[in-house]
N, C-alpha and C positions, 0 to 999 in steps of 0.2 A: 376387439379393436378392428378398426378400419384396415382393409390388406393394401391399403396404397400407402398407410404410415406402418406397416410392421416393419418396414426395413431401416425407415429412421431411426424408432425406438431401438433397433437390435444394436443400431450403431452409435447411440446415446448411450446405450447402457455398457457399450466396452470402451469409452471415451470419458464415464460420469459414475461417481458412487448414485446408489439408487434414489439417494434424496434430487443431487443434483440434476440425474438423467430424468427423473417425472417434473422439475420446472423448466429444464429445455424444452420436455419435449412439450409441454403444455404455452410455453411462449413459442415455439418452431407453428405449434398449430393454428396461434392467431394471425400470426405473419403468411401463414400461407393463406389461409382464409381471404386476408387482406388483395393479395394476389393472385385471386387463380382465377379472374377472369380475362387476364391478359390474351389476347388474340394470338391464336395459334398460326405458324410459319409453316410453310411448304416442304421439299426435299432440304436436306442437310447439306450435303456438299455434291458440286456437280463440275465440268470440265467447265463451263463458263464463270464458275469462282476463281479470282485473282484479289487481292487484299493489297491495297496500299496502304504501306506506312508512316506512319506521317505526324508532326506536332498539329495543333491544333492552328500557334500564329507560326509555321513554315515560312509563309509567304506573310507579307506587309505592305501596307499604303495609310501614307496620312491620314488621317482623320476619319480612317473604319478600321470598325471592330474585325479582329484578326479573321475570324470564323467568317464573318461578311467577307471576305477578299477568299479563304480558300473555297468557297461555296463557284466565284467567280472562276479561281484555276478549274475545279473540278467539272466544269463544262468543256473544256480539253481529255478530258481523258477518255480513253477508248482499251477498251478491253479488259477494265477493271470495274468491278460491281458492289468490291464491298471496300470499306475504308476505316483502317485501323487508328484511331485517336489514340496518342499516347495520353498518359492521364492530363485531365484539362478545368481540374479543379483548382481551386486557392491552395497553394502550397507554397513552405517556405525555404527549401534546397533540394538539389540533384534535380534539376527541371524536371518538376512535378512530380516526383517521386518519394515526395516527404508531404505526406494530404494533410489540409489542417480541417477542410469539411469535404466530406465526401459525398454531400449530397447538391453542393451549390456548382454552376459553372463558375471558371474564373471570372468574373467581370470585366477583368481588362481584352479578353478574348472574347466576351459576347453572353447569347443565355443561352438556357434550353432550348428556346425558341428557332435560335440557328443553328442547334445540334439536329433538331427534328426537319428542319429544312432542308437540311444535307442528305438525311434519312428517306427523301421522298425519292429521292435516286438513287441511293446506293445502301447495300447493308450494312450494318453499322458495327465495327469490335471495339467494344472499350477495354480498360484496362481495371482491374481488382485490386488496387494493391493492399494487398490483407496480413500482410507480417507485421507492418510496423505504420504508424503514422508519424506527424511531425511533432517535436518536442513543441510545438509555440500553439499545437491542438487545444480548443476547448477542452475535451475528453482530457488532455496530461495535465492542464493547470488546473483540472477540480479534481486529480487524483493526489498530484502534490498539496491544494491545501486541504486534506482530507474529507471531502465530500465522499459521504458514505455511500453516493450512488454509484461512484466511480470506483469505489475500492477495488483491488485486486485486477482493475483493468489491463496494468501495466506491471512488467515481471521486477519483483526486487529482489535483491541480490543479499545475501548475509556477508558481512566483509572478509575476506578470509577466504571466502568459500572457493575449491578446487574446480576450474574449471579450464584447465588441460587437453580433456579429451574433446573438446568440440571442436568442430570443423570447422574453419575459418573462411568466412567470405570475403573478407575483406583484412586489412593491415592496421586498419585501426583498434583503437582499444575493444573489448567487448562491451565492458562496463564502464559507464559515465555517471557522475555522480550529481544529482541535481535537489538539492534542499536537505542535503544530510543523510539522500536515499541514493541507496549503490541499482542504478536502473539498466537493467539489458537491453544492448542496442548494438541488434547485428551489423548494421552497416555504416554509421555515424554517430555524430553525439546526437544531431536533430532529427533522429528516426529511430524512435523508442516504441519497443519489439510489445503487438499486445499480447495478451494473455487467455490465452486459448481451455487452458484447465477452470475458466471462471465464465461458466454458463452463459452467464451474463451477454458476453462479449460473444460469444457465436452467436447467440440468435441476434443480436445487434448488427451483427459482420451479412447474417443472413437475409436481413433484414434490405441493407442496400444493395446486395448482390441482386435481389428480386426489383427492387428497386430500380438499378439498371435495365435489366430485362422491362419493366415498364416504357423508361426511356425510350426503345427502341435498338435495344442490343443486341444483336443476331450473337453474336462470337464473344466470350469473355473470357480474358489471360488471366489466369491465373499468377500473380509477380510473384517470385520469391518463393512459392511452396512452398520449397523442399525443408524449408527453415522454419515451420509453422510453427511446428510443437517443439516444446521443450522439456527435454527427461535429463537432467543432471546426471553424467558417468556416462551418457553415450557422445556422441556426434555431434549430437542433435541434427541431422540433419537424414531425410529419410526415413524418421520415425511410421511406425503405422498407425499410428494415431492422426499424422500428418494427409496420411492417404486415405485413412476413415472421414476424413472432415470435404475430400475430395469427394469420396463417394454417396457421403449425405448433402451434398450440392447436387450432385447429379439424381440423386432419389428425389429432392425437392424439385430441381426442375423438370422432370418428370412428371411428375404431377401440374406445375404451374404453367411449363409451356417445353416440351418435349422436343421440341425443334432449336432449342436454342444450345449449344456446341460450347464446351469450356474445352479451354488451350490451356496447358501449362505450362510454364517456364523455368526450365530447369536445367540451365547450362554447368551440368556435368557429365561425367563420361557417358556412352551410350546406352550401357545397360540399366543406370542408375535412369538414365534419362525414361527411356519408354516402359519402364514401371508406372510410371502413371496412367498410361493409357491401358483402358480397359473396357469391355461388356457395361459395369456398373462402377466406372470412374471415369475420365475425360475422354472425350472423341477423339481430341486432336493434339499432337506435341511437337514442336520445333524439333526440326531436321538441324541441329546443332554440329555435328561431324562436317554437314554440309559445306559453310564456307572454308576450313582450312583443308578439305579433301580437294576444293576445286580449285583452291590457291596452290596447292601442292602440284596438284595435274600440271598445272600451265607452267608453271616453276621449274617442271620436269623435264615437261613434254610426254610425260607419261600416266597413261590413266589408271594404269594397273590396279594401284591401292582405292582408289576410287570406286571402280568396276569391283571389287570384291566385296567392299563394305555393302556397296547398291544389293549384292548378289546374296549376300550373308542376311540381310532382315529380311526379306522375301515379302509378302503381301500381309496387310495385315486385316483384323476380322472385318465383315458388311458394317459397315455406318462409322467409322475408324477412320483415320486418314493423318499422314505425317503434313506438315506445314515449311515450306522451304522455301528458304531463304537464304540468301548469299549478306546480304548487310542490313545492320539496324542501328538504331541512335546509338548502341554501345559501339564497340570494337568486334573484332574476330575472336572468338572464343576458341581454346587450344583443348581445352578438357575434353572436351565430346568427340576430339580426332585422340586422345590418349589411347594407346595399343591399336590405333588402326594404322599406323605408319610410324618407321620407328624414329627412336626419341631423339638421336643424332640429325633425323630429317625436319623433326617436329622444332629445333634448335635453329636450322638452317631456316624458317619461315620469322623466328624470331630477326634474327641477323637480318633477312633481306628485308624486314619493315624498318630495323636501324635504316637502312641504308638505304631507304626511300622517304626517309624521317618523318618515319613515323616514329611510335611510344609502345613500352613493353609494362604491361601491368602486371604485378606478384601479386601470389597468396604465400600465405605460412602455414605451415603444419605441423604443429610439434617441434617448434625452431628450424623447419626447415622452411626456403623460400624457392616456389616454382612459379612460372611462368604461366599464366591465365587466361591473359587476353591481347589480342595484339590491335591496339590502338591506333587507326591509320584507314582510310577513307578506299572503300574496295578498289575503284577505280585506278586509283594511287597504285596500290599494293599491285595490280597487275601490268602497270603502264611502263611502260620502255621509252617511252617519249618518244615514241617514231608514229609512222602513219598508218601502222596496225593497229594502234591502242584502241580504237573505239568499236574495229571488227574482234579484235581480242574481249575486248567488257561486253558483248553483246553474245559472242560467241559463251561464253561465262553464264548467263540468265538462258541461252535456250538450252542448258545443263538441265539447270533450276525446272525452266520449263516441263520439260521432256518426262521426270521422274513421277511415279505416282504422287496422289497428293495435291495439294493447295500451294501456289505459288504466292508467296508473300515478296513485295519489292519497294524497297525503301525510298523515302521521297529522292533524296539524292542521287538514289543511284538510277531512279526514272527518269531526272532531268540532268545527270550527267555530270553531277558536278564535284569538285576538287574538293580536298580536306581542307578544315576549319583552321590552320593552324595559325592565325591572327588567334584567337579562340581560346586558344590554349596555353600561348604566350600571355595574356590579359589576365587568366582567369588560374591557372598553374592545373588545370582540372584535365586532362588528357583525353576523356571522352567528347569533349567541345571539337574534336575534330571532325565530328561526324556532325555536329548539332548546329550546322550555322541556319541563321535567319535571312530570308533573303525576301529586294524588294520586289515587288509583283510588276511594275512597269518596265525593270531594267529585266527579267525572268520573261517576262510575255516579249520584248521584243527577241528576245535570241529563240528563244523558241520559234520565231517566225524565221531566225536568219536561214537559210538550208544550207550554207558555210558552216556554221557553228558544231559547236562538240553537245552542245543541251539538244542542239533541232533534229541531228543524226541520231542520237541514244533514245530520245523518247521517242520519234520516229520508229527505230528501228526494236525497240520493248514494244510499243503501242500494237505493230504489224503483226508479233508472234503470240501476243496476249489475243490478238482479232482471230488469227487463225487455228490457236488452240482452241477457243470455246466452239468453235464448228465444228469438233472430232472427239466421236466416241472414243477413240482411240486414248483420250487424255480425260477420260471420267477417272477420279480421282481414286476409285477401288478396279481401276483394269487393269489387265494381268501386266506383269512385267518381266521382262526376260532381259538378264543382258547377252549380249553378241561379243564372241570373240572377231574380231577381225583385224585390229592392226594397234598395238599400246600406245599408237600418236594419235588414237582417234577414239572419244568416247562414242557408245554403239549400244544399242535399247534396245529391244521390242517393247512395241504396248497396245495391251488390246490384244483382240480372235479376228480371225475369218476375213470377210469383207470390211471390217473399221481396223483394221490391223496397221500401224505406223512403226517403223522403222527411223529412228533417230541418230544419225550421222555426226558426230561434231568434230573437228579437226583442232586437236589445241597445239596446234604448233606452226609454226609461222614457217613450214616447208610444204610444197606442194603435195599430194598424195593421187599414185594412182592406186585405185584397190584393187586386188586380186579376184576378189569374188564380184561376180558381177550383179548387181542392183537394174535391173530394166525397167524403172518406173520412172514418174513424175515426184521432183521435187513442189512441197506442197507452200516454201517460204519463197522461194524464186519465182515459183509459176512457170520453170522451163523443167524438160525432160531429164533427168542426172544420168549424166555420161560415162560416173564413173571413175570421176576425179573432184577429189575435196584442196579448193583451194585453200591458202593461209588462213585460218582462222575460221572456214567456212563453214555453217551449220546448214544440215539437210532433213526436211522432214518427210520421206518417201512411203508413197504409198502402193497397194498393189496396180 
């Protein structure tokens, strides 16, 4: 056997009895065949990587295709290179997150044509979503009327059957019932869970995964992992078979184009979290602890819990890298900060989104129901309504900045803007506070106002995203140290020697003078640091 597929096969064969692991792996082999002239990519990740995120129709104008208008914003941006498409296929609920074909653009957003035009300028992350498609899929209505090609595509259920132990994503039912078949559907009734134990459907799955990579995919999320696989009497969630299916993506892309980075997405606690990332499973995984450690700080004034988490995972292997982020189309995730601060504080970030109205999303466990995700527009969530708010949310991203890693920043929170909650009222759906659609002529004129709260924020993102890709200092595997010096002020080292940066942030709306003295240049002011951190002020000093 060829030694660039012995490690497929090894991982077919603990994923597949022997009959079914030799037609995976004899379909894995045409599909790569198919693929592996795809044009090889440069360095993995480097300090000049920043990742916007963003829908596809974000922005809007009459009578052009969505993707035509953000092609138009993205000649604005500065200091970001690569851009994250949430999924931008034909889907029929949770905006885009229920595919009905995975291989077409939507058409009301545009084609291929304008995804690759985007792509001549910036690297491109699409999204995988590989747990579950939508119930109104080609693929589900010729499994329901039993089209023998689709069999076993999609998981059926025996009635009756105990299913107790599994971890719950969501509040709704697990099982929906659609033509007399009891069908597993971890998230809704229109996103019916496929079936991973049926060959079939991997090399299908793998099929577009390479697919994409054609496209022009530098970066691919992984949705949902952690829920791939399904073993009856566990979890199901975190199986190793789940992470076997991780690892034979990463063996195929290895061979088809080595340079192309899977992200997982797995917002739960942290240990569970960067289990994924590995030598021979994904490069990259969401900094998840990240937004409620840095909502807590400013909540506080103190970064303590913060600074120890930073301090606790320490650097991780050559070609690895964490992805960080403060906001995305979802809410703020609670799980990933679980036992990094405790649960009476972790309560107290619950309460203060009440009371900035926002929305508090449960899970259940075993009849019991805890708190998930805090639904409420980052901005919002840190804002006092006074005239710190916008040095406050700025001071917030050069946290983000600062830390090893890939800075991921969401379209809203680059252009500044408020929660959706018309959105949510219309739609009773609580994550619509993050998802509004907004028009491109009334968005480009404030962006031009220098009054405005959109023209300051992404002004003042744009500035630290321009100054961080100029500093070895902020290559994504440089060393990091944190600095004790004063719990009202987040404090870094990053980087050796001569590219050596020191990271300053003040999260408290009182002045500071520091004790230890700093005799450098501030590298975001462009003046000498004297030594005092104003309100909110972030400092990046160098020798």
């Amino acid at each position: 056997m060829n030694n660039k597929y012995s490690s497929i096969k090894k991982r077919l064969d603990f994923l597949y009895n022997r009959r079914d692991s030799e037609k995976a792996f004899e379909g894995l082999k045409k599909v790569i065949g198919k693929y592996d002239n795809i044009k090889k990519k440069g360095k993995m990740f480097s300090n000049k990587d920043a990742v916007l995120i963003t829908y596809a129709d974000i922005v809007k104008e009459k009578g052009v295709k969505p993707l035509k208008t953000f092609n138009k914003f993205s000649k604005k941006l500065k200091g970001i290179n690569t851009v994250h498409f949430l999924p931008f296929f034909p889907y029929s609920s949770d905006d885009g997150f229920s595919i009905i074909d995975y291989r077409e653009v939507d058409p009301k957003l545009g084609g291929w044509k304008d995804v690759k035009n985007i792509g001549k300028d910036f690297e491109l992350m699409f999204d995988f979503v590989l747990n579950h498609m939508s119930a109104n899929s080609r693929w589900f209505k010729k499994f329901l009327k039993g089209n023998p090609n689709y069999k076993n595509y999609f998981i059926e259920i025996d009635k009756g059957r105990d299913l107790s132990d599994v971890f719950r994503a969501r509040k709704s039912p697990l099982v929906h019932r659609f033509d007399g078949k009891n069908i597993w559907t971890t998230f809704s009734k229109d996103q019916v869970d496929l079936n991973y134990k049926n060959p079939k459907v991997l090399v299908e799955m793998i099929d577009i995964l390479l697919f994409y990579v054609k496209k022009g995919a530098k970066i691919i999320r992984l949705d949902a992992i952690a829920y791939l696989w399904k073993k009856i009497g566990t979890g199901c969630v975190h199986l190793k078979e789940s992470h076997e299916v991780v690892k034979l993506m990463r063996d195929i892309l290895n061979i088809v184009n080595p340079n192309v980075a899977l992200i997982t997405e797995t917002n739960v606690v942290h240990k569970d979290n960067i289990s994924y990332i590995g030598e021979d499973e994904a490069q990259m995984v969401y900094q998840f602890p990240l937004p409620p450690l840095v909502l807590h700080a400013f909540y506080k004034g103190n970064a303590n819990y913060l600074l120890k988490w930073i301090d606790s995972i320490g650097n991780l292997p050559k070609g690895m890298c964490f992805f960080n982020f403060l906001a995305s189309h979802d809410g703020i995730g609670l799980l990933g900060a679980k036992g990094l601060i405790p649960e009476k504080e972790r309560k107290e970030l619950c309460d203060a989104a009440k009371e900035k109205k926002g929305f508090i999303q449960y899970k259940e466990c075993k009849g019991k129901e805890y708190p998930y995700e805090l639904d409420i527009n980052y901005f919002d969530a840190l804002a006092e309504d006074d005239k710190l708010d916008v040095k406050r949310f700025l001071a917030a991203h050069a946290i983000a900045f600062s830390l090893a890693g890939v800075p991921g920043i969401y379209f809203h929170s680059l252009v500044g803007s408020r929660g959706w909650r018309e959105g949510v009222k219309n739609t009773g759906i609580k994550r619509k506070i993050n998802r509004e659609k907004l028009r491109w002529k009334k968005l480009k004129k404030e962006l031009k106002d220098k009054d405005s709260r959109r023209y300051k924020i992404f002004n003042g993102i744009s500035k630290m995203l321009k100054i961080k890709k100029k500093l070895k200092a902020f290559e994504p595997e440089a060393d990091q140290k944190v600095l004790s010096v004063d719990h009202r002020i987040f404090s870094i080292e990053r980087g050796k020697g001569k590219n050596k940066i020191i990271a300053l942030i003040n999260i408290t709306d009182e002045k500071i003078i520091l004790r230890k003295k700093f005799k450098r240049n501030d590298l975001i002011s462009g003046k000498k640091f004297e030594n005092v951190l104003e309100p909110y002020q972030a400092v990046w000093i160098s020798p």
